[in-house]
SERO-4910 file (N, C-alpha, C, O; in steps of 0.05 Angstrom, whole numbers):
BEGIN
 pado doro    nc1    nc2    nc3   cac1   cac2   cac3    cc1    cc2    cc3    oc1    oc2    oc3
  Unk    A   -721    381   -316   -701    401   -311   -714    427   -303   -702    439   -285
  Unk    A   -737    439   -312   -753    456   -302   -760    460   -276   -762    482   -266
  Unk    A   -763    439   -264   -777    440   -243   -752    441   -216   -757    450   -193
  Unk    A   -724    428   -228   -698    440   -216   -693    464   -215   -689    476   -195
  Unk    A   -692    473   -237   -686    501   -237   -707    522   -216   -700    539   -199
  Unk    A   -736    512   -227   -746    531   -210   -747    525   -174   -745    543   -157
  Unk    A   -748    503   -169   -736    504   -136   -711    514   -130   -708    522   -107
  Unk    A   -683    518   -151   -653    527   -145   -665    556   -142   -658    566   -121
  Unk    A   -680    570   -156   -687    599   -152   -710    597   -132   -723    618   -134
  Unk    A   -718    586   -121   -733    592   -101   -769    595   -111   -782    616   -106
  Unk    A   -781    569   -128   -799    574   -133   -817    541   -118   -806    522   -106
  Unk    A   -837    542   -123   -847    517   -107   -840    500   -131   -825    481   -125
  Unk    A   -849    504   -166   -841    482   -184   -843    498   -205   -846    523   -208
  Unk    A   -841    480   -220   -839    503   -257   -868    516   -252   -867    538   -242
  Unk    A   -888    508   -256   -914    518   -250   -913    550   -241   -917    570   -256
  Unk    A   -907    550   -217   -897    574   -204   -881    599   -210   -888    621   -202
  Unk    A   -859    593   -225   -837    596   -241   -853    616   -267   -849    640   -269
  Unk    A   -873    597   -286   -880    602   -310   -901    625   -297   -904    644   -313
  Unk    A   -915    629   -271   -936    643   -269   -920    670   -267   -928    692   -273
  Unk    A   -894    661   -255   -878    692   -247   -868    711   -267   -872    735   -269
  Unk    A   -851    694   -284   -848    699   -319   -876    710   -327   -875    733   -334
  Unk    A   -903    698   -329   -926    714   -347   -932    737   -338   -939    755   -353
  Unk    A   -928    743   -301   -928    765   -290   -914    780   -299   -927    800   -305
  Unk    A   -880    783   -307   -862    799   -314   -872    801   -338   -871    826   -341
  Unk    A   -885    792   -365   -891    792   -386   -878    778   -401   -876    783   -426
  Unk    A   -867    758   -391   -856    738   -410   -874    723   -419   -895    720   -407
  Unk    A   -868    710   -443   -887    685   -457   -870    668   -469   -854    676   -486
  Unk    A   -871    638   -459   -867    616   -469   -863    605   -498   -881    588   -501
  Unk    A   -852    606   -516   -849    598   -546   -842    571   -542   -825    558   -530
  Unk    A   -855    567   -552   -863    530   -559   -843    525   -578   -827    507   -571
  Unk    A   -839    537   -603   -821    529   -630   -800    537   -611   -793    517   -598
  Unk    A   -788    560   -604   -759    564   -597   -755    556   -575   -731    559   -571
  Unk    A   -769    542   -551   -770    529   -526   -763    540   -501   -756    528   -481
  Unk    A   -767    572   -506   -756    589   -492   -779    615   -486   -796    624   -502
  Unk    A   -772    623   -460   -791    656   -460   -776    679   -482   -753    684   -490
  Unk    A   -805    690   -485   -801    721   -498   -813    735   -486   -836    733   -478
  Unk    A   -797    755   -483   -812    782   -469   -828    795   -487   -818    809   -505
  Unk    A   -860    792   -481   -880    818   -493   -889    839   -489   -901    855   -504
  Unk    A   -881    840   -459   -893    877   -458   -911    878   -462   -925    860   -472
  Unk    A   -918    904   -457   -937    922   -479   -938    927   -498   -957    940   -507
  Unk    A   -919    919   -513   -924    935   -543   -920    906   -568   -922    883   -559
  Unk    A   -916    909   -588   -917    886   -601   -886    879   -609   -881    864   -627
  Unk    A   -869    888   -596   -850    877   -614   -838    861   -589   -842    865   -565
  Unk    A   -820    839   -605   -805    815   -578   -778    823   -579   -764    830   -599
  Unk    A   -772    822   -557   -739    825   -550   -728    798   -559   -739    778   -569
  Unk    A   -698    805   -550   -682    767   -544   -690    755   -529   -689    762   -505
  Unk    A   -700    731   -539   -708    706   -516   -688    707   -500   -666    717   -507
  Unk    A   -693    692   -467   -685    687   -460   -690    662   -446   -712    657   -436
  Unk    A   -660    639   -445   -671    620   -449   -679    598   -423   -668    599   -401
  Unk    A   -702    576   -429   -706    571   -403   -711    539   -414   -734    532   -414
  Unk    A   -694    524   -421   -703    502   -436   -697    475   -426   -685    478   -405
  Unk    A   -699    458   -430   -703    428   -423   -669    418   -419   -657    411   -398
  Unk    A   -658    424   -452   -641    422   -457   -612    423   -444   -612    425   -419
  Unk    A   -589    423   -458   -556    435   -437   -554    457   -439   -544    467   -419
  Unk    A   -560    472   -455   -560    509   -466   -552    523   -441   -568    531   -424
  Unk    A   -523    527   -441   -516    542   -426   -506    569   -426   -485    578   -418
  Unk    A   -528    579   -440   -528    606   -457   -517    632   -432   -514    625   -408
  Unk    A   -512    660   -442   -510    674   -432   -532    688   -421   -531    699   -399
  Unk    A   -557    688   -440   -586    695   -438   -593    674   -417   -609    686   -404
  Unk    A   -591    651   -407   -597    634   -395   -592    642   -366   -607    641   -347
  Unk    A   -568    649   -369   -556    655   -339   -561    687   -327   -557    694   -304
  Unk    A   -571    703   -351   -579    731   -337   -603    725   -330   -609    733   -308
  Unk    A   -627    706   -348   -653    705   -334   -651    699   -299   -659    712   -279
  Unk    A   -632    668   -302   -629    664   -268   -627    683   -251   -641    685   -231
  Unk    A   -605    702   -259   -596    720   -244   -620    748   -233   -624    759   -211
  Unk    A   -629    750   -255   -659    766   -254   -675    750   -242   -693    766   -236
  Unk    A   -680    732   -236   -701    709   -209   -682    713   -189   -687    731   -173
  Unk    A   -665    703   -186   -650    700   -160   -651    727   -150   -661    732   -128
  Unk    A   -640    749   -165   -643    777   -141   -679    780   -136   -688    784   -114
  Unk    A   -697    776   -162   -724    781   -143   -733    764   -130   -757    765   -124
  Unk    A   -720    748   -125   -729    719    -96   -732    727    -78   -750    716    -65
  Unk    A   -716    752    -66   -731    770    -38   -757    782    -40   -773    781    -21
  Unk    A   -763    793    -62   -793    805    -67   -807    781    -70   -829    782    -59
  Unk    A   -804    764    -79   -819    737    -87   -829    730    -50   -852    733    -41
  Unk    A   -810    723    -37   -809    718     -8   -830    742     10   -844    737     30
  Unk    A   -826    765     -1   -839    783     10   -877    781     12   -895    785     29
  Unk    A   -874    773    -23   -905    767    -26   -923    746    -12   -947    746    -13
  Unk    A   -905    727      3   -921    695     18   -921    710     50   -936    703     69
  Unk    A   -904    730     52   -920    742     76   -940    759     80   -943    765    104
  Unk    A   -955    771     64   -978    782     65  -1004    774     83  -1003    749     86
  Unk    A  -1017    779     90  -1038    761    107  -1057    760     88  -1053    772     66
  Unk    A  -1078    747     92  -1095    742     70  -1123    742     91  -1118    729    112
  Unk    A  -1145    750     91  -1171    750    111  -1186    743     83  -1183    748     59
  Unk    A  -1208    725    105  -1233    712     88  -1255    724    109  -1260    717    132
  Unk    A  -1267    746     89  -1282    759    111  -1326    751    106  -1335    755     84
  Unk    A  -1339    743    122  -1361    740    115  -1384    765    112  -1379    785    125
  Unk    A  -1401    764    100  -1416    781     97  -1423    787     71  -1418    774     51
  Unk    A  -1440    817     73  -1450    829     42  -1421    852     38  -1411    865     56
  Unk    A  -1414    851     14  -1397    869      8  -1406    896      5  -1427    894     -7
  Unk    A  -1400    925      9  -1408    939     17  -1380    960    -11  -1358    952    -19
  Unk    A  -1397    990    -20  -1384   1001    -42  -1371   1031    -25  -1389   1047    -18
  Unk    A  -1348   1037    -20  -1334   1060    -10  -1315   1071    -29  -1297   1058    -38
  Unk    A  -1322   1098    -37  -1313   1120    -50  -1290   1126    -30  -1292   1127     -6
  Unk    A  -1266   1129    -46  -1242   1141    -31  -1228   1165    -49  -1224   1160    -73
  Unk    A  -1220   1191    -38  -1192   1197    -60  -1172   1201    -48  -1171   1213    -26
  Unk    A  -1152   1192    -63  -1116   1195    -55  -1109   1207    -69  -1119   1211    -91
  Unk    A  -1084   1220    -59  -1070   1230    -89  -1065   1216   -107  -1070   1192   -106
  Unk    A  -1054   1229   -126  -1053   1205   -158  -1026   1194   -151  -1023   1171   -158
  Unk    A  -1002   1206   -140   -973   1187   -137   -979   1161   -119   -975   1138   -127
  Unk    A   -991   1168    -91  -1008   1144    -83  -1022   1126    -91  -1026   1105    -78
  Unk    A  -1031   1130   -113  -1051   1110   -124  -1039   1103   -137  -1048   1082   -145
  Unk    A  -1006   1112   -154   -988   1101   -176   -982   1076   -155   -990   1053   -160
  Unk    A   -971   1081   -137   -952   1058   -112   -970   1046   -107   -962   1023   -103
  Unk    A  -1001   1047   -102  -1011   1031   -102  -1016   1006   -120  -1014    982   -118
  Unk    A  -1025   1025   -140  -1027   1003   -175  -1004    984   -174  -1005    959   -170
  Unk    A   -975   1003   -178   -948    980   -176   -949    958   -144   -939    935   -148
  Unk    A   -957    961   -120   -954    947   -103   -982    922   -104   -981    899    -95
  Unk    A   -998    931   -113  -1021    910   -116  -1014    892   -141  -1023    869   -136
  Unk    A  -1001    893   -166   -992    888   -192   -968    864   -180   -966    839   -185
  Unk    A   -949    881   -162   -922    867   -156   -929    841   -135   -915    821   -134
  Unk    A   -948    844   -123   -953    828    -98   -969    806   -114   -967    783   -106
  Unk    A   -985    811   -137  -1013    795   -148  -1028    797   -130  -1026    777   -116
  Unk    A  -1056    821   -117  -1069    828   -102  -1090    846   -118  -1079    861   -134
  Unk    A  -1113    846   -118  -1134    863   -122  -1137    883   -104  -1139    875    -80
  Unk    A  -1138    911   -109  -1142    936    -90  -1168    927    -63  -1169    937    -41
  Unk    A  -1185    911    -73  -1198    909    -52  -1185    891    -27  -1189    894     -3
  Unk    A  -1170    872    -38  -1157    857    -11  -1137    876     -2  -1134    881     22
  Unk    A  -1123    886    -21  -1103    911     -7  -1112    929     21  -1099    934     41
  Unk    A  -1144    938     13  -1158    953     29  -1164    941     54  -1161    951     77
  Unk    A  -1172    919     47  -1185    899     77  -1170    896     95  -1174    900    119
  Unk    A  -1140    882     78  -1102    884     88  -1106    908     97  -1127    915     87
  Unk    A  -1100    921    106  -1093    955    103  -1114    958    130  -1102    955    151
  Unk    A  -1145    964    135  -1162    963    147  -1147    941    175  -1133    945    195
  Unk    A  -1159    920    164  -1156    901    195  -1136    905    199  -1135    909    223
  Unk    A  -1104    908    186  -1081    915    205  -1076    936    223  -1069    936    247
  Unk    A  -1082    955    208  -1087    984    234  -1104    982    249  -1099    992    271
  Unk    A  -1129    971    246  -1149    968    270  -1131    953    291  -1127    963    313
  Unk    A  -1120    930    285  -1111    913    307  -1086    923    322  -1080    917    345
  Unk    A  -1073    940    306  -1053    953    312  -1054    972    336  -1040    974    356
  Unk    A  -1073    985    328  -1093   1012    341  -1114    997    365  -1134   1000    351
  Unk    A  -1119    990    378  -1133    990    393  -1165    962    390  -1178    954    409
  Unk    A  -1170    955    367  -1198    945    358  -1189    917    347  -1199    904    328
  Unk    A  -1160    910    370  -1158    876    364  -1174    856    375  -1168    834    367
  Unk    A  -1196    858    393  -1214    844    405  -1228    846    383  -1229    825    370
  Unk    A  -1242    868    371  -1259    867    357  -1253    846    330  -1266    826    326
  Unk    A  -1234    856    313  -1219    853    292  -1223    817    292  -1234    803    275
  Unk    A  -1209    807    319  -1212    775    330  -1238    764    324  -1246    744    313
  Unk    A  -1254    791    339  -1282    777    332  -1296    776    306  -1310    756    302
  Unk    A  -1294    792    290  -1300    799    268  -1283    773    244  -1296    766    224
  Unk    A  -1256    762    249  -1251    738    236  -1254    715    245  -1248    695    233
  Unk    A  -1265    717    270  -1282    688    286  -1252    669    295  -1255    647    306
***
C-alpha cells in the first residue's frame, strides 16, 4: 500500500516518499506505524498517519494533501541539471549579502543540493547563456 500511495502523490516508490518525509523532518515510528514530526527541537507533534493499514484518518488525508500541493516543488527539483565536471577542485572565497545567503541555504536545503553544485549550476548556466557555450561544451566533453 505504500508504494501506491507514494506513486498517487507523485513519488517514484515508498523509498522516495520516506526520503521526502526525513527531509521535511518527519520520522517513521515503528510502534505507532506512522511518521512524527521532529524538527528541531525535542518535542513530537501529532503523528500523522502513513500506514499499511484502512486508517482513514483525518491526519492521513492532510499529510496527502501536504505531498500533493508540494508535488510541483518536488517536480521542480528533477529539473535541475546536474554536471560531472573533471579535474582538481579548486577553493574560492565569495561574499554575498546575508539575505542572499539565507535563499540560498533554503534553496540548496529545498532542492537537496550542496552549495558547491549550486555554484557550478549557477557558473556553467550563465557562461552558456552569455556567450562561452562552445567553451562550456568543451569543458563537459
Amino acid at each position: 500500500m505504500a508504494d501506491t500511495i507514494a506513486r498517487e502523490v507523485g513519488f517514484k516508490n515508498h523509498l522516495a516518499l520516506a526520503e521526502y518525509m526525513k527531509d521535511k523532518g518527519y520520522r517513521w515510528n515503528h510502534q505507532e506505524r506512522c511518521y512524527q514530526f521532529k524538527g528541531t527541537g525535542t518535542e513530537e507533534q501529532e503523528p500523522g498517519r502513513l500506514s499499511s493499514g484502512n486508517e482513514d484518518t483525518q491526519e492521513f488525508e492532510e499529510m496527502l494533501q501536504h505531498v500533493l500541493k508540494s508535488r510541483e516543488q518536488l517536480d521542480g527539483n528533477k529539473n535541475l541539471p546536474r554536471y560531472s565536471l573533471a579535474g582538481v577542485r579548486v577553493a574560492k572565497t565569495i561574499q554575498i549579502s546575508n539575505r542572499l545567503n539565507q535563499l540560498l541555504l533554503n534553496f540548496t536545503a529545498d532542492k537537496n543540493i550542496n552549495q558547491r553544485e549550486f555554484f557550478e549550476i549557477a557558473v556553467i548556466e550563465m557562461m552558456k547563456k552569455y556567450g562561452y557555450g562552445a567553451e562550456i561544451k568543451g569543458l563537459l566533453g
